[in-house]
N, C-alpha and C positions, 0 to 999 in steps of 0.2 A: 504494500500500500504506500502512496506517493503522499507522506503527510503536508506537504508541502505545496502540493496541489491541490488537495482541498484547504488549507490553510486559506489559500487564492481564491477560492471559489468563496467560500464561508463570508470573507471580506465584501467582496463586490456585492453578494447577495444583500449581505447585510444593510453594503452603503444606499442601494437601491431599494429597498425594503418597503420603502411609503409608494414607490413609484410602483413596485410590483403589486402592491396592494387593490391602487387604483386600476392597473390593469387587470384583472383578477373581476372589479366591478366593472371595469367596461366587458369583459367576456359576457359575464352574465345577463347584461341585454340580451347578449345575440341567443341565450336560451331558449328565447320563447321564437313561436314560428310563427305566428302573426308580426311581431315588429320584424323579422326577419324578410316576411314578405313586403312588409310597408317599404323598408328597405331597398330593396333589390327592385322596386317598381318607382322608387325615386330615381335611382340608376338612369332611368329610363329620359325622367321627363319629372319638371315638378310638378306637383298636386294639392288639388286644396281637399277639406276631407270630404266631401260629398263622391269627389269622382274615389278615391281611395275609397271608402266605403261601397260604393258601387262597384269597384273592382274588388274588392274583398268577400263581396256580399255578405257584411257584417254592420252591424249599428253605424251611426255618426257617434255615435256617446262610445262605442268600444274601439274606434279611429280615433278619436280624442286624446282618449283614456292612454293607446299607446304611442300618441306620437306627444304626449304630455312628457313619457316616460326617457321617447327619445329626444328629445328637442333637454333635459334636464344632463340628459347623457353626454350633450354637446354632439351627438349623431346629426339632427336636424337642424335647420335655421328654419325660418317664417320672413317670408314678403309679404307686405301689406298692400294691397291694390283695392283700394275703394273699403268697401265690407268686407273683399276677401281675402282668406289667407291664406298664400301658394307654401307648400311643404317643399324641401330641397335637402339634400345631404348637405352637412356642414364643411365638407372638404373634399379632395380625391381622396383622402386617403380612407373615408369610410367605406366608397364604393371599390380601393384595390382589396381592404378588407373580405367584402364578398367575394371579390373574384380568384378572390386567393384561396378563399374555403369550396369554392366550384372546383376550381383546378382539383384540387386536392382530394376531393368526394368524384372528383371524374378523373383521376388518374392522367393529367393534362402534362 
């Protein structure tokens, strides 16, 4: 055994420990498979929750409820236009997220 190297490892983990944490709670959004598809259909195009809901064929109040969840996640942003409110991913980097978990569930 290479005490030495884990020595190494033991450190960095440690020094990173709050940042792991937070990652850890970003993972657990992607638990559920409704925000996962709210997701992956922003990819697409933004939405406000009506068409989302229509495309989910699920409540307005249960599109609310998860993009409450992800817009707190820092997943989503909100554009404001008139009364409506356009849903968008808050960076690439949420949508290389999905793509990287396709690739991987499809052997890419």
């Amino acid at each position: 055994m290479n005490q030495e190297k884990i020595v190494k490892i033991k450190e960095a983990i440690l020094r990173s420990n709050d940042v792991l944490e937070e990652l850890a709670d970003l993972y657990k959004v992607f638990g559920d498979s409704t925000r996962v598809k709210i997701l992956t259909a922003l990819t697409q195009s933004e939405m406000c929750v009506s068409e989302i809901s229509e495309f989910l064929e699920i409540t307005q109040s249960a599109v609310s409820h998860q993009l409450r969840v992800l817009k707190t996640s820092g997943l989503v942003k909100i554009k404001r236009s008139g009364k409506n409110i356009y849903y968008s991913l808050a960076d690439e980097h949420v949508g290389a997220i999905i793509d990287c978990g396709m690739e991987h569930l499809l052997g890419e």
